[in-house]
N, C-alpha and C positions, 0 to 999 in steps of 0.2 A: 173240697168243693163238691157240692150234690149236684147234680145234672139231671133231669128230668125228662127222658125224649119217648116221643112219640114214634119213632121210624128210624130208617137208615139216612146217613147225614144227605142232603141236600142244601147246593147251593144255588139257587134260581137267579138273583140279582147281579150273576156276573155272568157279563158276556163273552168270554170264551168257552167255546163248545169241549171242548178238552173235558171241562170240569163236570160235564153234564155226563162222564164216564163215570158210573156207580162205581168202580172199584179206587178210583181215583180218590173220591169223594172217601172212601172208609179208610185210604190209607192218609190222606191227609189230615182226618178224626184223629187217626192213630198216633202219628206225630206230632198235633195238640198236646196230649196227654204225656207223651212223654216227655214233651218238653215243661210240661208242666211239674212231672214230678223229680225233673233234672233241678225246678225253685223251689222245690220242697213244698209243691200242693198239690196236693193228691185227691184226684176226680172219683169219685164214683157213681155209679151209673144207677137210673131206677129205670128201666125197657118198660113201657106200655103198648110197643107195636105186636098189633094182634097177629100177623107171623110168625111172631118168636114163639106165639102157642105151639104152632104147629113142628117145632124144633130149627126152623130155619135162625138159630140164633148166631151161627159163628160169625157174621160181623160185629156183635153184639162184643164176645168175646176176646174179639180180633182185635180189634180197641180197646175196652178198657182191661183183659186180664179177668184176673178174678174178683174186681172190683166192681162187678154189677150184679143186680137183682131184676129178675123178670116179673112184670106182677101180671097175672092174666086179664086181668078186667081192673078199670077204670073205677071201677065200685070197691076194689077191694084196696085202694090205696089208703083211704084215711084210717081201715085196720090196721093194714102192714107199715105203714109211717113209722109211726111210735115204736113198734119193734125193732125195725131196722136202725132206727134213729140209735135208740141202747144198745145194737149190738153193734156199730159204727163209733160209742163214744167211751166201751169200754177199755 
């Protein structure tokens, strides 16, 4: 599974305020994924949130493992696509 995100998880359309806890929200991300790879599909991540430039990526991390790719800019994505895609399908 390719995952494509923009930021750290948010969930706005639920009204308990609990969830509006950023850490809550990364570890709930967290336990997606491994429940996902508990059915044998395995997520990996492409980060385009422009923090992670600046090294703030361990939630990035925290979630998927080693399973994601940071790209710095929005522009360089339909380069590194194709790359990643090969080195994902070899």
């Amino acid at each position: 599974m390719l995952i494509l995100t923009d930021g750290k998880p948010a969930d706005i359309d639920v009204p308990d305020e609990r969830l509006l806890d950023e850490r809550l929200l990364i570890e709930d991300a967290r336990k997606a994924v491994i429940e996902l790879g508990a059915q044998n599909i395995y997520p990996y991540c492409i980060s385009l949130d422009a923090r992670v430039q600046s090294g703030d990526d361990d939630y990035v991390r925290h979630i998927f493992g080693t399973q994601h790719t940071i790209i710095d800019r929005i522009e360089r994505l339909p380069e590194q696509l194709p790359k990643l895609f090969m080195t994902l399908t070899r």
